[in-house]
N, C-alpha and C positions, 0 to 999 in steps of 0.2 A: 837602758832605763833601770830605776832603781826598784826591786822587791814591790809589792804593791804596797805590803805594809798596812794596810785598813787604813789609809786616807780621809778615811769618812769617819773615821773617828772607833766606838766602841764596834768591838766584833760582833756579830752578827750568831754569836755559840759556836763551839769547841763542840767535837765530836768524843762521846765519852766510849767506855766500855762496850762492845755489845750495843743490843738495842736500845738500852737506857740510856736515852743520850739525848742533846738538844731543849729547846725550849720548853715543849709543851708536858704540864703535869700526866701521870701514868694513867689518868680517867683521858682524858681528851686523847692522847697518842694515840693513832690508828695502829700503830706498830706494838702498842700495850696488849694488842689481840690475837697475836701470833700463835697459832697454833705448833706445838711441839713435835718434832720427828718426822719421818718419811709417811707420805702416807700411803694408806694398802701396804704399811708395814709389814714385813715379811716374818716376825717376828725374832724372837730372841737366838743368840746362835745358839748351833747344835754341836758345837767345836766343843774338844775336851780344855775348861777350861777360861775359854773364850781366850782362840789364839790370835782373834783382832788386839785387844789390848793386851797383849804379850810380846806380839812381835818386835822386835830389836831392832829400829830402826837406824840406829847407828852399824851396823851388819849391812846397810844398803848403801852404796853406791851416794855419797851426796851430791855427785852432780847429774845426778839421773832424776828426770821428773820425779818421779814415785819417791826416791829419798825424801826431796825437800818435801813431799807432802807429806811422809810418813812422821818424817823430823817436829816438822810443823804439829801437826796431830798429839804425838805424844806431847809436847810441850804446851799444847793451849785447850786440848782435852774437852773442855765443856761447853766453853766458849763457841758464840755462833760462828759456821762459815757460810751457809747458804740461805738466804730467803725466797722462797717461791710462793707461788700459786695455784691452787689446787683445790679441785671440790667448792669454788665460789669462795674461797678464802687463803688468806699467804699463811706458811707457813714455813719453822726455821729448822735448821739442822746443825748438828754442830759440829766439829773437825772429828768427835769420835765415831760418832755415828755414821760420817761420812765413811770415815777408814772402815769401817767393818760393812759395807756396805760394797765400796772397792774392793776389798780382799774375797768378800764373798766371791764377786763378780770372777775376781784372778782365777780362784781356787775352780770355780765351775767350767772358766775357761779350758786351762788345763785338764781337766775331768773330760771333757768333748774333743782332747787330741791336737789343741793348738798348741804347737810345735815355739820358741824364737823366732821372729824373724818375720812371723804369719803376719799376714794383712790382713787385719779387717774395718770393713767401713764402717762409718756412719752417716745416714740419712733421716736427719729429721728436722725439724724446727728445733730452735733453742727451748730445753729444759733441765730438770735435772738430772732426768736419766743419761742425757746427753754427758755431760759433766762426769758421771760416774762411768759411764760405760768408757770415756777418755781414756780414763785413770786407769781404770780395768783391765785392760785392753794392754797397756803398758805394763801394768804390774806384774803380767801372764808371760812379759817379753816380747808381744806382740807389737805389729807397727798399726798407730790409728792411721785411715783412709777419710776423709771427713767429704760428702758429697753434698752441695744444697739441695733441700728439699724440693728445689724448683727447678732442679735441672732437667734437659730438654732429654729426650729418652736415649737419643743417638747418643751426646755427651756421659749419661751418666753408664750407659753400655762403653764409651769406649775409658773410662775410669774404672769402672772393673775389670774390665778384660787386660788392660795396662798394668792394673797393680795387680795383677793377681790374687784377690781377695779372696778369702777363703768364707768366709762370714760376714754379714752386715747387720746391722743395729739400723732397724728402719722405726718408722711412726707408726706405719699403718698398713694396712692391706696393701692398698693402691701403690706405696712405696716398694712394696715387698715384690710386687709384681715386677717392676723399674730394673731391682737389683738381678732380676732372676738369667740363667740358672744358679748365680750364687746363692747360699743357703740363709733365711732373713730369720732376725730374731725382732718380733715386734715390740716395742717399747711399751704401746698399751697392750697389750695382753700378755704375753711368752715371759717377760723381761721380768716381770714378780716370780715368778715361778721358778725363773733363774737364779733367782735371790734368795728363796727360802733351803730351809735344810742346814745350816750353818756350814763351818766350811769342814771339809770333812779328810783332806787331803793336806794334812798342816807339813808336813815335812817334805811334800813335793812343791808346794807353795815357799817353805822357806828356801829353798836350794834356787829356785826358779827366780827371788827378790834378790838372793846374796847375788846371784847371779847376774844382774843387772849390769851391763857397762856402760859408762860414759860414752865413749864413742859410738856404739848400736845407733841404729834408726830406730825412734822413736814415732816420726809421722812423714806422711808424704803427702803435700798439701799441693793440689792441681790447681792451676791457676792458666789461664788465658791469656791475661792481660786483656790491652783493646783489640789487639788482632789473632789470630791462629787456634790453632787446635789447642787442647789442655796439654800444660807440660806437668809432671808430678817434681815438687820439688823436695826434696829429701833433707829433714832434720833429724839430726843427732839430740839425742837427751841432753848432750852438754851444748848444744845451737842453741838448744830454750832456755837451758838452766842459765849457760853465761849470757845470756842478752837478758832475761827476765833482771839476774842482779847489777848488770850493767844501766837499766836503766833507774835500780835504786841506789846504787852509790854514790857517793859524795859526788858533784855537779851534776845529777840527775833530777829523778823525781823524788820528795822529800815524802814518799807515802808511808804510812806507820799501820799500825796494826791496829788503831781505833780509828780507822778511816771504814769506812762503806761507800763500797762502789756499786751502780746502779748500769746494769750489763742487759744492751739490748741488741748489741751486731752480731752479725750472724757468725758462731762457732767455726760452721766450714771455713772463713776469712782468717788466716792469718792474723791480722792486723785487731780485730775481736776477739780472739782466743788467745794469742800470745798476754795483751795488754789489761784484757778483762779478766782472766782467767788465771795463768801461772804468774804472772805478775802480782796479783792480789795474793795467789797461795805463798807467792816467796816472799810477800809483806806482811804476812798474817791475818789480813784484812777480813772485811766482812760485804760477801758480794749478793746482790739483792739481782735475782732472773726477772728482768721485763714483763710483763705477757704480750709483747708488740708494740711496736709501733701504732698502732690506733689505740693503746692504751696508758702510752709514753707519761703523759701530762698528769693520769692519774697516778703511777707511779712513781711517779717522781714526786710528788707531793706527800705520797704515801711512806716511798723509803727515804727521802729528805737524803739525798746523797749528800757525801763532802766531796766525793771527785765521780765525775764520770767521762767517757771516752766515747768519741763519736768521729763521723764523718761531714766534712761541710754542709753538707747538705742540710742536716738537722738544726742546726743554727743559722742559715739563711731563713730556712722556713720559721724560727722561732723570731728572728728580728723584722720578718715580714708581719707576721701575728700582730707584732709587738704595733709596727707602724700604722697596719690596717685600723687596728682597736682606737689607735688613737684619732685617724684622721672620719672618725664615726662617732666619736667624742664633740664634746660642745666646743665653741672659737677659745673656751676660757681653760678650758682642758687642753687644750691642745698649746695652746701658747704655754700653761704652765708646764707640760713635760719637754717642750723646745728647747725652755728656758733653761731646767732643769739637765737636760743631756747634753746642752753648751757649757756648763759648767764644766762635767765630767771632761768634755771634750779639752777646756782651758785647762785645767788639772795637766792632762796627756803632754799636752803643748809646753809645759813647765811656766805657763802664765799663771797670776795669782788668782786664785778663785775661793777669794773669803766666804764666798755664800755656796758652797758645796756642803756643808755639813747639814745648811737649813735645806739645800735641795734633795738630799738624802735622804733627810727624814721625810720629806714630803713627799717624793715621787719614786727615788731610787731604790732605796730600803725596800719597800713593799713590790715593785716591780722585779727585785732580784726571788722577793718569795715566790711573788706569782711563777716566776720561772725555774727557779732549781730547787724552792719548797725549805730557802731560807739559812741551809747549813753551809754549802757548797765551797770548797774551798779553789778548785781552780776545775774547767771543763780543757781535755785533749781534745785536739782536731786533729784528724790524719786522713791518709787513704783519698785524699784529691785535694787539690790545692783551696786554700781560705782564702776570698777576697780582702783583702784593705779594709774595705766598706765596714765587712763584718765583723772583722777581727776588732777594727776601732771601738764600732757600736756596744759592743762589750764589755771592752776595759774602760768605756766611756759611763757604763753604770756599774762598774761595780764588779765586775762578774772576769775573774784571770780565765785568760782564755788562750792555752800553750799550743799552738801550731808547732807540726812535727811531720818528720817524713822517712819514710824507707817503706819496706817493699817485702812480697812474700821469700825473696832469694835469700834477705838480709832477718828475717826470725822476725819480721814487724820495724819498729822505728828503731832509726839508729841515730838521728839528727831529731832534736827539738829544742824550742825555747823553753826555758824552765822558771820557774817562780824568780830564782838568783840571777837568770841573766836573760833577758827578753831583749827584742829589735822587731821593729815592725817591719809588714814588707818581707820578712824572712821565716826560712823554715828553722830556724835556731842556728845550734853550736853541733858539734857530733858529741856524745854523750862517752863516758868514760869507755879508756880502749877503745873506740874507734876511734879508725884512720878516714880521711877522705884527701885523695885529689883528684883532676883533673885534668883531661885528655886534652891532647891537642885539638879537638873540634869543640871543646868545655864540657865533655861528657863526664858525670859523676863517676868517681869510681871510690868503692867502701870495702874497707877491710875491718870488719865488726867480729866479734866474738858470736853471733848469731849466724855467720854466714854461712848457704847449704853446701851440703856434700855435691852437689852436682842436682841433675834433673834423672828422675828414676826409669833406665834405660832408653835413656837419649844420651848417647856419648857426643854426637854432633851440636846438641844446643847447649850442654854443657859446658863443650870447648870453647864455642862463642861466647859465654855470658863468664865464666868463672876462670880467671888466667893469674896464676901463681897466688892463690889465695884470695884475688881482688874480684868483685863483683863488679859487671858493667851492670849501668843500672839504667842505661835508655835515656835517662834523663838530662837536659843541659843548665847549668847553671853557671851561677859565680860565686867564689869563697871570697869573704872581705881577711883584709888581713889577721881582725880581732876572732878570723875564726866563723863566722854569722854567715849561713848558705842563702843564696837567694836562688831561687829555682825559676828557670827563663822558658821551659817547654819540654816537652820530650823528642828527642832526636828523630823517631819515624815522624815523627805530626810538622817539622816543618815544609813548611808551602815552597816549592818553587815554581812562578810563575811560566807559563810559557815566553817572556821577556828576558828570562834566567836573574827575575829579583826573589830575594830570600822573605818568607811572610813568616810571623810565628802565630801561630793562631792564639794561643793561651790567653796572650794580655789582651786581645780584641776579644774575646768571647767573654771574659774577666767584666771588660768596660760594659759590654750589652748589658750582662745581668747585675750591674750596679744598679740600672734603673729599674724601680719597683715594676712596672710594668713588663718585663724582659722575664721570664722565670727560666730558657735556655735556650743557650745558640748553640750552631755547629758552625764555623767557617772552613769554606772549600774553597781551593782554589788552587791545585796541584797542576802544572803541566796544560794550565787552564790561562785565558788571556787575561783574566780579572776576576776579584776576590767574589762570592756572594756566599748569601748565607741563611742556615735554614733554625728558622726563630720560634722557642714556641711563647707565647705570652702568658705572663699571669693573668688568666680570666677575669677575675672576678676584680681587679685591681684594673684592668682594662674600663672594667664596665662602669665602674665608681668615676673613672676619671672622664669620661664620654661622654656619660647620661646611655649609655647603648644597654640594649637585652637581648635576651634570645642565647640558643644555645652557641657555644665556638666552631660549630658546622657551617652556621650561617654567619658569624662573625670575621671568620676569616676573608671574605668575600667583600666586607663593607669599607667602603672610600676611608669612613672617620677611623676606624679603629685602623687602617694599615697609614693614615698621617700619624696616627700617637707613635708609633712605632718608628717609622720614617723620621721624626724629630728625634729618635733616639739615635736612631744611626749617626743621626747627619753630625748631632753633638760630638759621637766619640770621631768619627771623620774627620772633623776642624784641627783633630790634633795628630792627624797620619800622613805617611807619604803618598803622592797619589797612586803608587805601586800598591798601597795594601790598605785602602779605600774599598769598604764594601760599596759594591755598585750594586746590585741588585737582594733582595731576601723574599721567601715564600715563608709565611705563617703554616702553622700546624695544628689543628687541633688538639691535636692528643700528646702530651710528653711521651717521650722517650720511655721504657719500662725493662727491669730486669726478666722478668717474663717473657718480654718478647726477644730476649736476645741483645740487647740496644745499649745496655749498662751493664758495668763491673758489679760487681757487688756490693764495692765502695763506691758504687753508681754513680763512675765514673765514663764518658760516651764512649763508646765502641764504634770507632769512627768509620771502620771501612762496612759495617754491618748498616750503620748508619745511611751510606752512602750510595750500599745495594741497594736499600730499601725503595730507599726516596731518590733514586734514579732518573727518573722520569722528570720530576719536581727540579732536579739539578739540571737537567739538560736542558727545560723550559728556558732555564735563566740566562742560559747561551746560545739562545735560540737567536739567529740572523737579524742584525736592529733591531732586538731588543723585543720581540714576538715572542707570548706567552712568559713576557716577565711581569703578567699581572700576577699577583700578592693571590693568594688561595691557598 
């Protein structure tokens, strides 16, 4: 498919300088109210000199994190890097501020006896301390540990006991307690205090930056995946540096320095912090910190991104929005946004669709504002696979939407669609310098400038997953000749029945939650006689289509609401083998939750955690003729 090219005719506004940019006059801009600098500002440095703006960042290492951000800094100086939120209002900071705010951090480090080499975490929700303590952290020669806030207390004990962490950067008490006996610096309290005094140690700080090598560990990022204990996976300053500019060179991503990007995934993620994060600092960019997911919508409205990067998830749930709003709409509303998205959809198709610019203006236009706040130049998907459905629904209004894939082993994405060369149905191209092929079982295998040193003292899963530079990457797919990956499942997830037929679960769980009513499946059916599967539904889209009420405790239980669902099966059914026919499914009330253990990060299912859970629920379904495969 060709560039999207604005289709619709005139653009929608060009992202300018800094904040000054887009539509709206500097009275109305919510962004016109940004307060200046850090706040609880630490004040002015106490360095002779101020050896923040002195430092010589050509003397560092450029393919070392800290280079490119040091590089960066002296070259765009005033200009903003961060927007946050703070004290009931956003506020910006700019690449200088930033730098002297890191180097503080380095300099205090060092002062406290962290050595090269040291590990220390961090534990908190996304802010900007978070951000700086990264940098920090590095800049001192230290390795970041990055631990979610929500990990369960066993995990986040055997994450420091593994890395060996000498120090953590937590949020709060309660976190502090999490890392202990490691020694916690709290983010709200300790972490100002850390900051002030300027820096006062400038020539053990410089020796310490010259010092910097490319190849060092720079972070060890633990990851689970869907089954096992955490592995630590270990990147080099040049794993970030060369994959951050691999994915902006020429056939990558076209991101410039007057773009803003609107960063809400969680930092401990690889795939959040490579792509949100040093990706923007090696574009120059301008990155706006979410304050959450329950605040996403206002956000976005707020910082009016050109690009932002997410997980499927967040865009299933946007085009669900999008459908619900409408079918709550009047017959004449509804038929005219039908009407309106069947154009889009003609357009895709390469049919002619002369009335696309009037549907534009009247439906599209304004429905892309309501969603990305009207700048946006194209949204990432990564970090679990994008259905069809939704990938369509997008480029159907308006809105590029680049599906992409790799993995915490490979430094974040190494294959995506980009603005120049899109294919639906696919995870893209492999993006400059990377290599991919293919196993003889169709197992992906990447040779990316991102790829880790190994898993941090585990020489056995090492050896399995990293063999002469090539990363197995679990995953099955197919490369087309032009290059375009199509990703088929992950190597553990396929099904072999007790019949010895091969199931893939992916594209049947795919087909479930096409239908609005389906919000998530799990399909089982390992060394089992026949397929079933545990569904949770979208409630409230359940309840619209029924006439049904009550809470999903009691709805699980009811005849009408397990036929809504049963007609969904049966739909994707009509088009399978009888080998991998779901025969039987239990409703759930409650989705799946990263909290409980149940989801990645990229809240993605955790299938054998899944499977302990709901144990019971599974074995009802194979119960002797079909005993106890009532729906509950």
């Amino acid at each position: 498919m060709a560039p999207w090219a604005s289709p619709f005719g005139k653009e929608e506004g060009r992202p300018g300088l800094g904040r000054r940019s887009g539509r709206h006059t500097r009275d109305e801009d919510p962004r016109s109210q940004l307060k200046r600098g850090y706040a609880d500002s630490p004040g002015r440095s106490q360095s002779r000199g101020d050896y923040a703006s002195r430092v010589n960042a050509q003397r560092v290492a450029d393919r070392t994190t800290v280079g490119v951000f040091l590089r960066q800094a002296e070259r765009l100086g005033s200009r903003t890097l961060f927007n946050y939120h703070n004290g009931g209002q956003w506020r910006e900071i700019s690449w200088a501020e930033s730098r002297e705010l890191v180097l503080r951090l380095a300099d205090r480090l060092i002062r406290e006896g962290i050595a090269p080499g040291d590990r220390i975490a961090i534990m908190a929700p996304n802010c900007l301390d978070w951000l700086i303590a990264d940098l920090g952290i590095q800049a001192a020669g230290g390795v970041t540990v990055p631990i979610y806030p929500n990990s369960p207390a066993r995990m986040t004990a055997q994450i420091i006991a593994n890395s060996e962490a000498r120090l953590a950067f937590v949020a709060d008490d309660h976190l502090a307690a999490m890392v202990a006996p490691c020694r916690a610096v709290r983010f709200n309290l300790d972490f100002r205090t850390w900051l002030q005094g300027g820096i006062q140690e400038e020539s053990a700080l410089a020796r310490r930056l010259e010092a910097l090598d490319p190849q060092a560990l720079c972070t060890i990022c633990y990851t689970s995946g869907t089954t096992g204990e955490p592995k630590g996976v270990m990147l080099a300053h040049r794993c970030v540096v060369d994959q951050s500019r691999c994915n902006l060179a020429e056939g990558g991503f076209r991101l410039r320095a007057d773009d803003e990007s609107l960063s809400f995934l969680p930092y401990a993620h690889v795939f959040g912090r490579i792509n949100d994060f040093y990706v923007n600092l090696t574009a120059g960019g301008t990155l706006w910190l979410s304050r959450g997911l329950e605040h996403l919508s206002q956000d976005i409205q707020t910082a009016r991104p050109t690009v932002m990067v997410s997980v499927p998830r967040l865009y299933e749930k946007m085009q669900q929005r999008v459908f619900q709003t409408v079918a709550e709409s009047s017959p004449r509303r509804q038929q005219l946004f039908h009407w309106a998205l069947e154009q889009g959809r003609r357009r895709l198709r390469g049919e002619p669709a002369p009335l696309l610019p009037l549907a534009d203006r009247l439906v599209l236009r304004p429905l892309r504002a309501r969603l990305t706040g009207g700048r946006l130049r194209f949204f990432v998907s990564g970090g679990a696979p994008l259905s069809h459905d939704v990938e369509e629904f997008f480029w159907a209004i308006g809105i590029v939407i680049l599906n992409g894939w790799g993995m915490s082993e490979t430094a974040s994405g190494v294959v995506s669609n980009t603005e120049d060369r899109h294919r639906f149905e696919t995870v893209g191209h492999a993006l400059p310098a990377v290599r991919l092929q293919l196993g003889e079982d169709g197992e992906i295998l990447a040779h990316a400038p991102g790829n880790m040193l190994g898993y941090y003292r585990n020489p056995g899963a090492t050896a399995e997953t990293l063999v002469d530079g090539w990363v197995k990457t679990g995953d099955i797919g197919e490369l087309s000749q032009d290059g375009f990956l199509k990703l088929t499942d992950r190597k553990k997830d396929l099904i072999k029945t007790a019949g010895g037929k091969f199931v893939v679960p992916q594209p049947l769980e795919t087909g479930l939650c096409a239908n609005a009513v389906i919000d998530r499946a799990v399909v089982i059916g390992d060394e089992r006689p026949y397929v079933v599967a545990l569904i949770v539904p979208d409630w409230a889209e359940l309840r619209r289509r029924t006439g049904l009420s009550g809470e999903p405790e009691s709805l699980v239980q009811d005849e009408q609401a397990r036929a809504e669902v049963q007609r969904c099966i049966d739909e994707l059914n009509s088009d399978l083998g009888r080998w991998e026919t779901i025969k039987y499914f239990t409703l759930l009330a409650d989705d799946f939750s990263e909290a409980a253990g149940e989801l990645t990060p990229t809240l993605k299912v955790k299938r054998r955690v899944v499977q302990e859970r709901y144990a019971q629920e599974i074995e009802a379904m194979y119960a002797e003729k079909g005993v106890g495969v009532t729906v509950h």
